[in-house]
N, C-alpha and C positions, 0 to 999 in steps of 0.2 A: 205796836199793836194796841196797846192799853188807851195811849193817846186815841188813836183812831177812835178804836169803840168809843169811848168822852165824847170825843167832839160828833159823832153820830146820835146822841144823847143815851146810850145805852148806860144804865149803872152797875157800877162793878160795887164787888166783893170778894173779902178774902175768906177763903177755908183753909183755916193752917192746924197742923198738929204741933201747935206751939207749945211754951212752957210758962202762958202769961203773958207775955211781949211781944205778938205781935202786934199790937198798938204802938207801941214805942217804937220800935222797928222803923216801922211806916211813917211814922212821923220825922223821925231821923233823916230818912230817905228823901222827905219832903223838904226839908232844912237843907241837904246837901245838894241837891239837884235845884234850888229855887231858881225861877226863870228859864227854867229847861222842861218846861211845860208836862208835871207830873199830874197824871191824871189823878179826881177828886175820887177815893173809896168810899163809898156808903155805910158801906159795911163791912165787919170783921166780928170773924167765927174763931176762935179761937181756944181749941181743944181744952187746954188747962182752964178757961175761965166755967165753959160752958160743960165739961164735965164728959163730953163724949170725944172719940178720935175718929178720925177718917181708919178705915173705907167705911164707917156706919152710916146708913142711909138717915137719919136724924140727924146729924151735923151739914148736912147738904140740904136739908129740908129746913131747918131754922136760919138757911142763908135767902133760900126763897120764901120765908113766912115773914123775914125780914125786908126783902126786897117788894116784897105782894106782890113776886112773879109765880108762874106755873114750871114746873119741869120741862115744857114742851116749847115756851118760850124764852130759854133760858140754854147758855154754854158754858161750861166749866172747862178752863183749863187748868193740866197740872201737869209734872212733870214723872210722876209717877204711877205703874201700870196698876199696882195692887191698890193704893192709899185712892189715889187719885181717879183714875180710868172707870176702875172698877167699882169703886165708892160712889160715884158720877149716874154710872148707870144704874145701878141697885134703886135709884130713885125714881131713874129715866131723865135723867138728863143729856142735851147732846154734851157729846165728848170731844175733847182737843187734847191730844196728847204731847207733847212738847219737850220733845227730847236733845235737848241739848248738846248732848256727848257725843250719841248712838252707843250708847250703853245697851239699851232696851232691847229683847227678841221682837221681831215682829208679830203684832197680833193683827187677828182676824175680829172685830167688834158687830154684832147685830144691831 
């Protein structure tokens, strides 16, 4: 999916509730996957650097003040309903919920 978005020219960004490392992370990933066409990140939010955590609508806001996109032109996925879904919206962003497991209850979103 990430590929896709790339090569559509769309730019991504990460909002992570990390501990400082999701830079390193990412870059790791980039190193192991080389030639397995890992999509280019623009950006990364990363809770421990920037001082806020997901679900607060300010960590989603300085991933689009970074991007200089709008909330309405803009999708965040995450894998989680409280951090993620619900952090997403509180700003108005569209939402993608991306549940892996099927862990998650089903929600009803506005």
């Amino acid at each position: 999916m990430l590929q896709s978005l790339a090569a559509a020219s769309y730019r991504l960004a990460v909002v992570s509730n990390a501990a400082g490392t999701i830079a390193q992370q990412l870059e790791r990933a980039r190193r192991l996957l080389a030639g397995q066409g890992m999509p280019q990140v623009t950006t990364i939010i990363d809770s421990h650097v920037v001082g806020i955590r997901k679900p607060d609508a300010w960590i989603f806001q300085l991933a689009l003040d970074a991007l200089d996109v709008t909330a309405d032109h803009s999708v965040y996925a995450g894998d989680s309903v409280r951090f993620d879904v619900l952090g997403a919206q509180a700003v108005g962003l569209h939402r993608l919920h991306v549940d892996l497991y099927g862990s998650a209850p089903a929600i009803t979103l506005k």
